[in-house]
Structures are given as structure tokens and as C-alpha cells.
N, C-alpha and C positions, 0 to 999 in steps of 0.2 A: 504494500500500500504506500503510496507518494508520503511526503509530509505533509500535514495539517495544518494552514497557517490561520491563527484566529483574528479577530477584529483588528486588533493594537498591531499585529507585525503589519499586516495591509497600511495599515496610517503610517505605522512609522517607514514602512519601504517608501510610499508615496509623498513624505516628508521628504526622506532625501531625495526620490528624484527630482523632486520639484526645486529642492535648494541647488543641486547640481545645474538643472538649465537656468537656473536665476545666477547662478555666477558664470556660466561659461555660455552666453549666447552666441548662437553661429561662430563656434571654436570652431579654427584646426589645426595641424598641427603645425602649420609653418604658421600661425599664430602668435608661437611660445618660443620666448626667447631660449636658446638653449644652449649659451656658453657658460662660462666658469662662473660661480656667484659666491663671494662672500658675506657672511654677514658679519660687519663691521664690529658690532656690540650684542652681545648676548650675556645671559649672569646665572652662576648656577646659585640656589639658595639651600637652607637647613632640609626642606619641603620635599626632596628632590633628587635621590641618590647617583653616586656617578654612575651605577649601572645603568640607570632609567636613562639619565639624559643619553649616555653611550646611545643605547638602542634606540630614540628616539632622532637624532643627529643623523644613525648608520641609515635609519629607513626613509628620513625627508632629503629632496633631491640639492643639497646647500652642499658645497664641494669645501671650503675652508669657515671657520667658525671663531672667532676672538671672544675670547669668553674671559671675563671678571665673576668674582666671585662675592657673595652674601651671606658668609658663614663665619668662624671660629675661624681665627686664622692658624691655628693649630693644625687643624685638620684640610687645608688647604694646596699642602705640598702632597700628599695622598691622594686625593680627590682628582688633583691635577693627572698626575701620573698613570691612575684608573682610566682615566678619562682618553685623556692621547694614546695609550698602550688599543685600548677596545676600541677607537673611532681609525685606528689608522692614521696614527697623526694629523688627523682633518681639524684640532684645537690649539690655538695658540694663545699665547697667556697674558693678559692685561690687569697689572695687580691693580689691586683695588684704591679708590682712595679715600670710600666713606668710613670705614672699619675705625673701631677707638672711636665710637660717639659723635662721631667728623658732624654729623648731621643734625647733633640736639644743638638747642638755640643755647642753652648751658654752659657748653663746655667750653674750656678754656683754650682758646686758639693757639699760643703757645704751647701749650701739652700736646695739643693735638697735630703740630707741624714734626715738635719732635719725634712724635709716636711714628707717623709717618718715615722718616728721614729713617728710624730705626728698622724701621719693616720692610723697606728699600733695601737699605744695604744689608741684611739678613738674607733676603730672596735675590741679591748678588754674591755671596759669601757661601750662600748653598750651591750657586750654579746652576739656579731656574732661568730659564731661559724665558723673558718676556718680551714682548712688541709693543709694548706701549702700555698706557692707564686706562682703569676705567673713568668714568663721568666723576668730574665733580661738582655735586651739588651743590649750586648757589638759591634756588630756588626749588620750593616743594611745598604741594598741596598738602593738607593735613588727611590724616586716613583713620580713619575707626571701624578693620575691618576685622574678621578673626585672624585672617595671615597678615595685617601687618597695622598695628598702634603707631601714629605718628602723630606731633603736635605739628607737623609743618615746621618751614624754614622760608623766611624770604631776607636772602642778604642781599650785596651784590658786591662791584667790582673794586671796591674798595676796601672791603673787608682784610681784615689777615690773616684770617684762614685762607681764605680765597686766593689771594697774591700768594702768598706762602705757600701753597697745595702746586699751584700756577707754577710758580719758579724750581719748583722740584721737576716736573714734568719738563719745562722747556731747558731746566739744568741738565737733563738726562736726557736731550736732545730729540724727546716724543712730541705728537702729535696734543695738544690739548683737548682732550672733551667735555664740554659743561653741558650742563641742565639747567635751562632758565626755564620760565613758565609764564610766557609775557602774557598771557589769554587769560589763565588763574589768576595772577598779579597785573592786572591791567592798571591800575594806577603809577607801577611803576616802570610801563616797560618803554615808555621812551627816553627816561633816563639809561635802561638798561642796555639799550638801543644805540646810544650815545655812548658809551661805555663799551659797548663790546667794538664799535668802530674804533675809538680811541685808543684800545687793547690792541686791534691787528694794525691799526699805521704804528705804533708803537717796538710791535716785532713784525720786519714787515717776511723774516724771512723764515716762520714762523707758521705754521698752519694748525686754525681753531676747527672743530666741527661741535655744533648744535643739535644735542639730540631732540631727537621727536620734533624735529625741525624749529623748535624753539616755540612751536605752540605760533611759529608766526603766519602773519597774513600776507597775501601774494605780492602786494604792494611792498610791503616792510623786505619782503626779501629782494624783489629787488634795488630797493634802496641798499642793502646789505650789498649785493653783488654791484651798482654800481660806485660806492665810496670805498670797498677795498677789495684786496685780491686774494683773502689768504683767508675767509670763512666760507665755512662748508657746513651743508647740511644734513645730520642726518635723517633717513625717511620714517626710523621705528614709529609705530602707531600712528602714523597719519595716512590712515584707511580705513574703510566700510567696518572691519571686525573689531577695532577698537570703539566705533562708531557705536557698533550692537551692544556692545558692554556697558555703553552708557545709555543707552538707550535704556536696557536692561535695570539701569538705576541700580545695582548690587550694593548692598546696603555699605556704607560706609567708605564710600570710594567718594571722594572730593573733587578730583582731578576732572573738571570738566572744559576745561581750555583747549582740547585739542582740536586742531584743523583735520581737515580730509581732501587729499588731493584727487580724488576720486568720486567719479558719479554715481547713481545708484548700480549699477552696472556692472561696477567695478571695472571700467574703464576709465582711465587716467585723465582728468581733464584736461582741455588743451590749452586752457593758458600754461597751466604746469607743462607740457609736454614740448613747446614754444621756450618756456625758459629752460628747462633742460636740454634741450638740443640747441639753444646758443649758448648756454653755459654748462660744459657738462663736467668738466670740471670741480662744479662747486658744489656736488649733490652727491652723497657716497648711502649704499644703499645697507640699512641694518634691522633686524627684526626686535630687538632689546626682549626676550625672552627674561622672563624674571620669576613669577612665580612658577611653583609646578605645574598648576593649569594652563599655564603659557606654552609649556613643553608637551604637555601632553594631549591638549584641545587645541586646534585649529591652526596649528604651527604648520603642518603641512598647505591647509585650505590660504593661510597668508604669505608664504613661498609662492603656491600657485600663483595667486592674486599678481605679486611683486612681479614674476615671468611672464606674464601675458602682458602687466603694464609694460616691463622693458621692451617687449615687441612694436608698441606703437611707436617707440625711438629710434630714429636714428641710430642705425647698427654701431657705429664707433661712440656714438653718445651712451650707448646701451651699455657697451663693455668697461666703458670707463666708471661709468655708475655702478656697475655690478661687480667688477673686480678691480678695476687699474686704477681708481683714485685710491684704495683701500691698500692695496697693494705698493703703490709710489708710495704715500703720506706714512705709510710702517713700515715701507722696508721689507715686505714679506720674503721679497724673491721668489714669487709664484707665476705660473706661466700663465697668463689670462686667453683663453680660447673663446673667439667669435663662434664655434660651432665644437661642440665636444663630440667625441665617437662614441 
């Protein structure tokens, strides 16, 4: 006798067919971009074992992965080594820079540059081998969720954690990454605005990128891209699935500033699509995976998403977005292919 399927598996089979044609209208496969892709920033957390993330990296189509961590820094060098042994080296290491309380409005900023400076030349003294930092956070919504208590943070460029976190990175001849949240902190983000200009004429030779694109609006960026040459942005969560999450309203998430370069469609707007293919350059493309729900719901469905938008680009714009700004700006030394076999 065949198998029996009752009411619920009908709905939910028809659930997903229906979300499948709602994200992939009239696909094919010369569609989907299909060279080498990095993802610039990813984080593994407590939530999240190296084994899981291993398997979850081996089976989504993402070829190299920079991953920071949100853990114990104890158990960090471990984790790491799990990790690159079972992915086939497809991880490479960006220490952390929120770790030591970096993030409470509390802590004392000199404690907390040396704690750094400490945990630096420790993870040189072991002979880890790193490509850069993660984000540091200048700006953050507050969160009251059960994976993560936070009172928020809103510094900015003046700060001395800030400079001091800053000057560690560009002393160690890395890429900077910050997290402003101009959308959340909209009172103050044309200060902040003014200040991150003023940061990159300052080092002109120097390269910043902005996660989650800075929470900015199309306008703002390209003011960004025409008074300097040397910020970049990155694309994590500025798409439809981060969209649904807040839609979703999940209790205790604040973070409601983010942009979406994307129509309902999930195809790639074309103003976005216009300034990426004149500046391609300035856009490095990363998923900032963080919680374990991150890794294990819809990390593949927002890979997809990211490879179809690279298709409406400009093939050398695509490549640079997907691999070669990430690749230049760390030093990777990775081969970026326009078409993989």
C-alpha cells in the first residue's frame, strides 16, 4: 500500500511549493550566479556547536566563510580548529572585538582596549592564523530576547573604545569593520555620517566596510561613495528574510532600522543594481550568520536569494562583490572564478 498522506502534510507540501515559486519566478539556471562567493562576516555563538555549523557551511553552496566568534574565549582556539579541520578549510579566522564586555555602556574603555591588545597578541603567540577582525560595535539596538539580553549601545567616532579598538585593527594592518545603526539611531546619524567621512579622508589608504550596510538609505550611500574612496559596504541583512523576521515582530528584537535592497520578489532593485555596477568596488557581499537559527533556518534560502541577485550584475561587478573585494581588502589569496566547475 502507497503512503498515506493526511490533511497537514498536503498544506505543508503546498506551503512550500508555493514559497518556492514566490522566491524563484521564471528561474533558470543561467539565472544564478555561479562563481566563487565569500561570505565576508559570519559568527559562530554558545547556541551552536562546531559540529553543527561544520555541517551546515559543508551543505550550503558558500565556497570560503570569515567567521568571528561569540563565545568564551577559552574555548575559541578549539572550536576554531573543529571547524577548518571538518569544512575543509573553507573558514578563516577574524578575532573578535566585542569579547570583555566591549559592548556594555559600563565598562571601562581602558580595561577594555587592554583586554583586547592582550587577546591579540595571545592569538599571535599561539600561531592562529587570522585575516582580519570582527565588527566593532559602535552602535546597537537594545534586545530582550531569550538568546540575547542587551541594554543597547549608541557611541560613536569619538569614543575611546572606538579609536582604541580602531587603531588596533588598522595597527595590524586589517580591514576595519563597524556596526552603526543610522535607521535605529536616526537622531544621530548625520553626525555619524560626518564622522565616518572624516575617518576615511583621515586614513585615506585604509579600507572601512559597514555592516548590514549601515542601516543606510540609497541616497546616504551614495553620498558615502561620492566624498570618499575607501568605505564599503557590507550587504548582511539587507533583504526580504531579514524583512520577514521583523515582520514576524519576534518578541524582543528592537532592531528595526534595517533597509532592503530588494523587491518583493527578491529581485535586486535597480537603483541598487545601477550603483553596484558603477561602483563595484565599494559593496563586499556577507550573510553575518549569528544566532543558531541563523545557521540552521534559511541560510541556504538567503545564499540563494544573494546568487540570483549577483546574476542581474554585471559579471565582473558580480565577482568583485562576491569574492574579489573580500579577497583584495584581507589578503585571502583565493582564486575568484567567474564560473566554477
Amino acid at each position: 500500500m502507497g503512503q498515506i498522506w493526511d490533511t497537514k502534510d498536503i498544506i505543508l507540501s503546498m506551503k512550500i511549493l508555493l514559497a518556492l515559486l514566490l522566491l524563484i519566478p521564471s528561474l533558470s539556471i543561467a539565472e544564478i550566479y555561479n562563481g566563487t562567493l565569500i561570505d565576508a562576516h559570519s559568527q559562530k555563538g554558545s547556541l551552536i556547536s562546531a559540529e553543527q555549523l561544520s555541517k551546515k557551511i559543508n551543505e550550503v553552496d558558500v565556497d570560503y566563510t570569515l567567521l568571528s566568534f561569540r563565545q568564551s574565549p577559552s574555548k575559541i582556539k578549539q572550536d576554531l580548529k573543529i571547524i577548518q579541520n571538518l569544512t575543509n578549510d573553507k573558514v578563516r579566522y577574524l578575532i573578535p572585538t566585542k569579547l570583555f564586555k566591549f559592548t556594555q555602556k559600563s565598562s571601562d574603555p581602558k580595561l577594555l582596549i587592554n583586554e583586547l591588545n592582550k587577546f591579540v597578541t595571545n592569538m599571535k603567540k599561539s600561531k592562529i592564523d587570522y585575516v582580519g577582525f570582527g565588527e566593532i560595535i559602535v552602535q546597537h539596538a537594545p534586545h530582550n530576547h531569550k538568546k540575547l539580553k542587551y541594554e543597547g549601545i549608541n557611541l560613536d567616532f569619538s569614543s575611546k573604545r572606538i579609536t582604541g579598538a580602531i587603531d588596533i585593527v588598522l595597527g595590524d594592518k586589517k580591514p576595519v569593520i563597524l556596526h552603526v545603526e543610522l535607521n535605529d539611531y536616526e537622531d544621530d546619524s548625520k553626525k555619524i555620517l560626518n564622522q565616518l567621512i572624516d575617518l576615511a579622508k583621515r586614513n585615506p589608504n585604509e579600507n572601512f566596510l559597514l555592516m548590514h550596510m549601515a542601516q543606510i538609505e540609497f541616497d546616504e550611500a551614495a553620498l558615502i561613495i561620492k566624498h570618499t574612496n575607501n568605505i564599503h559596504f557590507i550587504t548582511s541583512h539587507a533583504d526580504n528574510e531579514t524583512f520577514k523576521r521583523m515582520k514576524n515582530k519576534e518578541k524582543g528584537h528592537s532592531q528595526s532600522g534595517w533597509i532592503n535592497m530588494f523587491d518583493e520578489y527578491n529581485n535586486l532593485k535597480k537603483n541598487w543594481i545601477d550603483l553596484m555596477n558603477e561602483n563595484p568596488r565599494r559593496f563586499v557581499l556577507a550573510l553575518d550568520n549569528v544566532f543558531d537559527g541563523h545557521w540552521l533556518r534559511g541560510y541556504a534560502t538567503r545564499v540563494f536569494i544573494w546568487r540570483k541577485a549577483l546574476s542581474s550584475l554585471d559579471k565582473q561587478a558580480a565577482l568583485l562583490i562576491a569574492c574579489g573585494n573580500t579577497n583584495d581588502y584581507f589578503k585571502l589569496d583565493i582564486k575568484c572564478l567567474q564560473e566554477r566547475s
